[in-house]
Structures are given as structure tokens and as C-alpha cells.
Backbone as a printed PyTorch tensor [residue, N CA C, xyz], in Angstrom:
tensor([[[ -6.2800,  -4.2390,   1.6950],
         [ -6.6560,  -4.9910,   0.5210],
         [ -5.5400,  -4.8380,  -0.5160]],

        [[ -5.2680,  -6.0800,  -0.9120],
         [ -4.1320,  -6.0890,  -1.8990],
         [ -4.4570,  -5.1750,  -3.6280]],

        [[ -3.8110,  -4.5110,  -4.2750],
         [ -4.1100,  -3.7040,  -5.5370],
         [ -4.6290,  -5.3700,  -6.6080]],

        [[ -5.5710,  -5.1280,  -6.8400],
         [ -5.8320,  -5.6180,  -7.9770],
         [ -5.9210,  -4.9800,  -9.1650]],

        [[ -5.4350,  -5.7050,  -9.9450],
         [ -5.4440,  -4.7870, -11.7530],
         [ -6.2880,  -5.1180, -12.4650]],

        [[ -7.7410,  -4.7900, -13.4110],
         [ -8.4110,  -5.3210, -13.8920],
         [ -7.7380,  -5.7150, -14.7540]],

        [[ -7.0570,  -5.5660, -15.5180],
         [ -6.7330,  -6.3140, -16.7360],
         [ -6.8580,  -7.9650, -16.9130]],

        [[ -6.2020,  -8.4230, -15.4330],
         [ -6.3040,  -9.7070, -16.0040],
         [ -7.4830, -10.6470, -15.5210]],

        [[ -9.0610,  -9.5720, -15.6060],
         [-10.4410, -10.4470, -15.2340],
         [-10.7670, -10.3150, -16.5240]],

        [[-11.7920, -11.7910, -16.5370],
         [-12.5180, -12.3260, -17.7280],
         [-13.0800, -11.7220, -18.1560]],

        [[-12.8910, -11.2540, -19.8960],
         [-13.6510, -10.8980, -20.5920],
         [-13.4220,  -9.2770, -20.6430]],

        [[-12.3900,  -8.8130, -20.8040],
         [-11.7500,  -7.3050, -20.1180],
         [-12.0410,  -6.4130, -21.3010]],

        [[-12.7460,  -6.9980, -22.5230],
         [-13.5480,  -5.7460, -23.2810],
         [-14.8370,  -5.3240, -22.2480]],

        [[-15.3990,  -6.2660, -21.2970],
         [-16.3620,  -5.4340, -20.8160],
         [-15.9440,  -4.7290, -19.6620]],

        [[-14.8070,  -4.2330, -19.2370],
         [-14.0400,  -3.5460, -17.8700],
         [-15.0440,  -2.2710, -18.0620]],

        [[-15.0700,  -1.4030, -19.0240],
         [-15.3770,  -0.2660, -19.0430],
         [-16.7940,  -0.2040, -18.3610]],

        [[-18.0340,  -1.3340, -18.6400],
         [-18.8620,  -1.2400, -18.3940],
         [-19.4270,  -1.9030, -16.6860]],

        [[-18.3800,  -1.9520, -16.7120],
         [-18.6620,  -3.1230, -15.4370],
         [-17.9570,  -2.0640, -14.0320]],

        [[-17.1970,  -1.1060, -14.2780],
         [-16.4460,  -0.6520, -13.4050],
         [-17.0890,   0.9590, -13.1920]],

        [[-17.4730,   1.0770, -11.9160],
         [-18.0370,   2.5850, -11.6760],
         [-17.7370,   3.2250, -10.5880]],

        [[-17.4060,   4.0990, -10.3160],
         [-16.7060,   4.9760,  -9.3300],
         [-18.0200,   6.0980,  -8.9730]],

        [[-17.9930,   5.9530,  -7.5750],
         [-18.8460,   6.1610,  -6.2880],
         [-18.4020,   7.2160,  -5.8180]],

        [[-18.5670,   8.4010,  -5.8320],
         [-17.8820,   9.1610,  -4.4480],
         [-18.7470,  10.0690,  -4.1890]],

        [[-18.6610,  10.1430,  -2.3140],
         [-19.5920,  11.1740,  -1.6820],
         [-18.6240,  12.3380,  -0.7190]],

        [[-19.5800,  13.4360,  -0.6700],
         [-18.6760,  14.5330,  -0.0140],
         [-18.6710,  13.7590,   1.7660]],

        [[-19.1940,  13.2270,   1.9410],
         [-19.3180,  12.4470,   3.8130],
         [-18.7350,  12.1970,   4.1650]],

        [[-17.6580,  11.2730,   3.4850],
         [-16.4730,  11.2210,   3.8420],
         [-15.1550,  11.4780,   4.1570]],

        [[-14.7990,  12.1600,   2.8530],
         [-14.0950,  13.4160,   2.3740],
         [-14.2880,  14.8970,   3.5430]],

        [[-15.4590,  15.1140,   3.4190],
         [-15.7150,  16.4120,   3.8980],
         [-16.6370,  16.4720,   5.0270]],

        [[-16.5700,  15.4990,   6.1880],
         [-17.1420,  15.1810,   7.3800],
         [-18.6560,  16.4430,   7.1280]],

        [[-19.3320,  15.5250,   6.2770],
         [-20.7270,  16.0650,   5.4110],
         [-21.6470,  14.7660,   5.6720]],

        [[-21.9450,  14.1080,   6.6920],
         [-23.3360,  13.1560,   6.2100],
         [-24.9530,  13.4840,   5.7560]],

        [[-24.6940,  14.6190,   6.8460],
         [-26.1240,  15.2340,   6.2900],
         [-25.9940,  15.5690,   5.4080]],

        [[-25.5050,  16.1380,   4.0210],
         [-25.4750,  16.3120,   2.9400],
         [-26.1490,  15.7640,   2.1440]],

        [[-25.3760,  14.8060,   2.1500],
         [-26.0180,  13.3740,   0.9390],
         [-25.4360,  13.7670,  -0.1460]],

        [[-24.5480,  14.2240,  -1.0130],
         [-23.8800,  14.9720,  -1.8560],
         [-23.0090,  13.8130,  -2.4080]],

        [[-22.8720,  13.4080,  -3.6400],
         [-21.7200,  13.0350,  -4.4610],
         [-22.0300,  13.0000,  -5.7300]],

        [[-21.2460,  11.6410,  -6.3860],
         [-21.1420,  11.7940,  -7.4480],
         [-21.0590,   9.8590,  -8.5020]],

        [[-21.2740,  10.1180,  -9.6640],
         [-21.1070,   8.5580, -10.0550],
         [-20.7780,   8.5530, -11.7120]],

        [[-19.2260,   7.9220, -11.5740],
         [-18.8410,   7.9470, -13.0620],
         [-19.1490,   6.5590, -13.5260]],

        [[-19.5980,   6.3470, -14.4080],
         [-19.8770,   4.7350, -14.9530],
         [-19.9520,   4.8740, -16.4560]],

        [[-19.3280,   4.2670, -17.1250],
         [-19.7790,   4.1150, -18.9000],
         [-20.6090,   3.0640, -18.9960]],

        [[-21.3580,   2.0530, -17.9490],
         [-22.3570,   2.0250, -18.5680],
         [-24.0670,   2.2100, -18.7370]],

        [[-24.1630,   2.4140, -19.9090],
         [-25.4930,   2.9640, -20.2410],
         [-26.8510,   2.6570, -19.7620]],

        [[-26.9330,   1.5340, -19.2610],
         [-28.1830,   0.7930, -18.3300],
         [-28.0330,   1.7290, -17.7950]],

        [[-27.0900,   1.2840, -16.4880],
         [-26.8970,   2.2530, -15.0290],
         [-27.4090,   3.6250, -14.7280]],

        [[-26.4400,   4.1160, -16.0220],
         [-26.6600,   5.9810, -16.1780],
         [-28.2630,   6.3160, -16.3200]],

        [[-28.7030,   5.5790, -17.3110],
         [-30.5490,   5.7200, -17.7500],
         [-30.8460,   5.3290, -16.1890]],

        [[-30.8350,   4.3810, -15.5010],
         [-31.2580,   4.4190, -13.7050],
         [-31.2050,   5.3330, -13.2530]],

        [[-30.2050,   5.8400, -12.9850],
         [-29.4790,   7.2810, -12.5130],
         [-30.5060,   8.2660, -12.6810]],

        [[-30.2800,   8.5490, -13.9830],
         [-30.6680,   9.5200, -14.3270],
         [-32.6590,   9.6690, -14.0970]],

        [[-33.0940,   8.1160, -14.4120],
         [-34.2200,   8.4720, -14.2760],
         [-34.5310,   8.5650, -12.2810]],

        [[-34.1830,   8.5880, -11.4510],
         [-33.7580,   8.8810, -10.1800],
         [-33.5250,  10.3580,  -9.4980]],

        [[-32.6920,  11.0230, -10.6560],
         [-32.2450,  11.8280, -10.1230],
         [-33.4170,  13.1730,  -9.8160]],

        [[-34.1330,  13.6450, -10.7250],
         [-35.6810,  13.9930, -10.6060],
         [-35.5830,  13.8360,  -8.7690]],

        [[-35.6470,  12.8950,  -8.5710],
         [-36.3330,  12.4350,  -7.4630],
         [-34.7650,  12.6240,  -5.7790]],

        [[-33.7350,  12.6980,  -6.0750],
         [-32.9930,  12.9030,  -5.0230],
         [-31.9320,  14.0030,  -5.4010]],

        [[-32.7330,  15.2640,  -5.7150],
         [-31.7970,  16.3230,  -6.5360],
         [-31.3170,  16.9050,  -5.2270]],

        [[-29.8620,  17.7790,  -4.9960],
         [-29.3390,  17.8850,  -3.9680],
         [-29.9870,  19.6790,  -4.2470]],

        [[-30.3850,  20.1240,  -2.8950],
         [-30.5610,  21.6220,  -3.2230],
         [-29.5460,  22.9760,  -3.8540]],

        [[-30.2900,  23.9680,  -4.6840],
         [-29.2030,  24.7970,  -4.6800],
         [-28.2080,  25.3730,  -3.7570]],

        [[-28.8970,  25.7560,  -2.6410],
         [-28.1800,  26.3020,  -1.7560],
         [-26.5770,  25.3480,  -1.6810]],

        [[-26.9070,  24.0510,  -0.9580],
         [-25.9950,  22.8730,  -1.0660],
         [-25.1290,  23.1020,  -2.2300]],

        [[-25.5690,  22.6320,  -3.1230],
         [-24.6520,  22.9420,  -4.9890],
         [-23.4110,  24.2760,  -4.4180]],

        [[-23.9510,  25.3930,  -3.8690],
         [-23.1440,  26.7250,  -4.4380],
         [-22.2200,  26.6750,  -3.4710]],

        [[-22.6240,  26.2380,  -1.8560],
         [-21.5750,  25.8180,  -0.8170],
         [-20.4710,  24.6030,  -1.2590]],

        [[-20.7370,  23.6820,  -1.5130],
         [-20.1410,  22.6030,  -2.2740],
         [-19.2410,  23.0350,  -3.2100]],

        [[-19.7180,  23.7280,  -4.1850],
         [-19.0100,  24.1820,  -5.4810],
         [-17.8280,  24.8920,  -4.9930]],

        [[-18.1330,  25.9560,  -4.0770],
         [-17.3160,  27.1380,  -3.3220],
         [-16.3240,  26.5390,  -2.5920]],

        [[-16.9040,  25.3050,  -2.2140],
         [-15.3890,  24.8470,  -0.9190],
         [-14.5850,  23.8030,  -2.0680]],

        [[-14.8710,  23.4420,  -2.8540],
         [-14.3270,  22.7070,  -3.6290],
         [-12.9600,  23.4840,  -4.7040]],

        [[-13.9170,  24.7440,  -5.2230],
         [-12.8410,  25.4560,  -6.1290],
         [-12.1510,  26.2540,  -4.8970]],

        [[-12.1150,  26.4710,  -4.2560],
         [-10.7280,  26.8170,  -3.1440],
         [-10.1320,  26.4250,  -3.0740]],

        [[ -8.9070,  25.6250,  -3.5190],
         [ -7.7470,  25.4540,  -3.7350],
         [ -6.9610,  25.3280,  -2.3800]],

        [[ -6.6030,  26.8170,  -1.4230],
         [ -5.9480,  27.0480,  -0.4950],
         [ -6.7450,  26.2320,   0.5630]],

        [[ -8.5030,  26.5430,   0.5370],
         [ -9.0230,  25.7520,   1.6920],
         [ -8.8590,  25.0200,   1.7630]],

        [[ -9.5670,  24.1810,   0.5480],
         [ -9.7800,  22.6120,   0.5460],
         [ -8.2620,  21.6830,   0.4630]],

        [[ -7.0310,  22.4090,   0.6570],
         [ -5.5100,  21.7200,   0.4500],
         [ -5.4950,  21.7920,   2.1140]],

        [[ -5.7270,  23.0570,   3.2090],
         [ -5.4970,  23.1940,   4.3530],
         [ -6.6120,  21.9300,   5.4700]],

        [[ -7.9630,  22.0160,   4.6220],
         [ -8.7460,  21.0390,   5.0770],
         [ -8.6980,  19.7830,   5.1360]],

        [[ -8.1280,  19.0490,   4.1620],
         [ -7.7560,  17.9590,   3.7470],
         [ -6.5700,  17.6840,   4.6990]],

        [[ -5.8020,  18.4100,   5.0270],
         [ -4.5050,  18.4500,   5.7470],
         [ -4.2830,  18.3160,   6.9770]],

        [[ -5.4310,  19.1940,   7.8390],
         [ -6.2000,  18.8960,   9.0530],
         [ -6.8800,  17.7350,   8.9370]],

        [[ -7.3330,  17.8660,   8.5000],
         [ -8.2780,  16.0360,   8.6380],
         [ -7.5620,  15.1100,   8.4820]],

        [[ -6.6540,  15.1810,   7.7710],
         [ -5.5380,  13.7910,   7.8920],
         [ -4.8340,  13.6120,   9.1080]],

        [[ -4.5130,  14.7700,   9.4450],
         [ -3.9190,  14.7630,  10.3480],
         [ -4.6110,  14.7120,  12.0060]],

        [[ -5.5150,  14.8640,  11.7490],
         [ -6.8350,  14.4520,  13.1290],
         [ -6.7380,  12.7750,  13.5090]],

        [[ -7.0980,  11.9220,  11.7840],
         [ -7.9160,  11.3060,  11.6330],
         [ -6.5650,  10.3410,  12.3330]],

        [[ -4.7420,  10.9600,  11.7030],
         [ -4.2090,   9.8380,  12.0220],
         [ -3.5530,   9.6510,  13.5950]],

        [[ -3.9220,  10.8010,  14.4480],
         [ -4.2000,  11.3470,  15.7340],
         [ -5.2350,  10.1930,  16.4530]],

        [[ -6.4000,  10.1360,  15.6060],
         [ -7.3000,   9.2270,  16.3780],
         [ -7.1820,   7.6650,  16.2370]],

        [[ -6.4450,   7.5290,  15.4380],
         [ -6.3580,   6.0490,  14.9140],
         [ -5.6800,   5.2850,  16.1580]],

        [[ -6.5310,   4.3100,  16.5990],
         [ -6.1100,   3.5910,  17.4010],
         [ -6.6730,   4.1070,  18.9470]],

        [[ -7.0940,   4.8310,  19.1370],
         [ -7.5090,   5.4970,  20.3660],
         [ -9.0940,   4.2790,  20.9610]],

        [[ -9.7800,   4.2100,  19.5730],
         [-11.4820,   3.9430,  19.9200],
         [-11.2530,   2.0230,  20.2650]],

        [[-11.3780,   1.9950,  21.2130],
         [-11.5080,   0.6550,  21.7990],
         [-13.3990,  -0.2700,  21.4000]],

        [[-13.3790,  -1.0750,  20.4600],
         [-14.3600,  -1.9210,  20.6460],
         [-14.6440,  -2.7410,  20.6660]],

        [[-15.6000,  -3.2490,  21.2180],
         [-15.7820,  -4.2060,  22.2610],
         [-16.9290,  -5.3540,  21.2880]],

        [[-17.1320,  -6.6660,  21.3910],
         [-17.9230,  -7.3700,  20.5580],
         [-18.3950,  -8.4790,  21.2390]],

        [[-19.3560,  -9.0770,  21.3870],
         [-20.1300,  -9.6490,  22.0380],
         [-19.1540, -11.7540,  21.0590]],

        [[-19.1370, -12.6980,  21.7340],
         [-18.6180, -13.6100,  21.6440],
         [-19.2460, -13.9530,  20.3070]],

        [[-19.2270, -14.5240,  19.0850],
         [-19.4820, -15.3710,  18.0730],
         [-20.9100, -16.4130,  18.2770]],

        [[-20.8730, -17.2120,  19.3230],
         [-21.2970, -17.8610,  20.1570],
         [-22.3970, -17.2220,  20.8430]],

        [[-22.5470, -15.8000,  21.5280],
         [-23.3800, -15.1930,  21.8380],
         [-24.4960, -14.6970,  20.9540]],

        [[-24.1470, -14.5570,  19.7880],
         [-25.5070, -13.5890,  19.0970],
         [-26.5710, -14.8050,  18.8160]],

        [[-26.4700, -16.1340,  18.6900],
         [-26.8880, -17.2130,  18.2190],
         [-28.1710, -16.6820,  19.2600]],

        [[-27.7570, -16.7340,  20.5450],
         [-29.0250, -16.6360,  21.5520],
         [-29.7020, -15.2550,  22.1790]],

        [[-29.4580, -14.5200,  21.1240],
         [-29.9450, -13.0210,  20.6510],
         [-31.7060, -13.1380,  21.3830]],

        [[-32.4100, -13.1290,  22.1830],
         [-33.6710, -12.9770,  22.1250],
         [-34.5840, -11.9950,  21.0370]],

        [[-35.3510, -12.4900,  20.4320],
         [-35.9150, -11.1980,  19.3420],
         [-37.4050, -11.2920,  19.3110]],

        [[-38.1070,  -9.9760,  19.0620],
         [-39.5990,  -9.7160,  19.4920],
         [-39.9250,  -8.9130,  17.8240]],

        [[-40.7060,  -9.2470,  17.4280],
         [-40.9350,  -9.2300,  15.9570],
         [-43.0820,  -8.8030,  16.0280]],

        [[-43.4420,  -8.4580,  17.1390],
         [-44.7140,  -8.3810,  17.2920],
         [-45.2350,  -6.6650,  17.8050]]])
């Protein structure tokens, strides 16, 4: 995907509110079971969502202090990151898949009973 710059979308006093950054440890830190991240957004709707939510999908302590711990490690989390790049660019290109014709899914049989 080519870099786009917000600056030059319509109406770019509202960038701040319109733009929110997503991130989960799952990806990063081959963590799905986790469910662990994070969400920066300035705006204020959103956050009041959030927040009234969060009550309801709080990540456990235990989780929090492991998380916290591999994060402020410095030496780990530089050696981890390092391995995993280096796995990930090891595997790239290896996984062959396969896709059924365009034309084919049209006549998908489906049972809905």
C-alpha cells in the first residue's frame, strides 16, 4: 500500500479525531489467546465507548504483570523481535494456497436448516 499523508484529506482540522491507532500483542508477540492491546484515539465519542466496555473485557492481572515484564525487557523483547523477523522472513513464500475458481463459489451448495 502506497504511504498516504493525511494532510491533504478534507477537512484536516478533523484528522485528530478521525484517526486511531489499534494495536494488539497477537501479532507482535505470537499471543492470540491473549486478547491484549491497546487504542490511542483523541476522539471523545469513541474513548466514552471504550471505556464504557472496558468493565466488561478487562484483561486479567496475571496477563497485565507477564505482559508488562516482557515488554520492559529491553534485551528480551530486542532478541525476540529479532527472531521473529527473522523466522517470519524464512517463511515467506514457502505456504502455497490454493483457491477454488471465481466462477466456482457462485454454485456453493448451502443448508441453512
Amino acid at each position: 500500500m502506497p504511504y498516504c499523508p493525511l494532510a491533504p484529506l478534507p477537512r484536516p482540522e478533523l484528522i485528530p479525531e478521525l484517526v486511531h491507532v489499534v494495536w494488539g500483542m497477537s501479532k507482535d508477540f505470537c499471543a492470540s489467546g491473549l486478547r491484549c492491546g491497546c487504542l490511542h484515539s483523541r476522539n471523545p465519542q469513541l474513548l466514552q465507548a471504550f471505556d464504557n466496555l472496558g468493565y466488561f473485557c478487562a484483561v486479567p492481572n496475571p496477563i497485565q504483570t507477564a505482559l508488562a515484564a516482557a515488554l520492559e525487557d529491553g534485551e528480551w523483547l530486542a532478541a525476540f523481535l529479532r527472531t521473529n523477523t527473522e523466522r517470519l522472513r524464512g517463511a515467506y513464500g514457502q505456504l502455497e494456497v490454493h483457491t477454488a475458481p471465481r466462477r466456482a463459489l457462485a454454485r456453493l451448495p448451502a443448508s441453512f436448516s
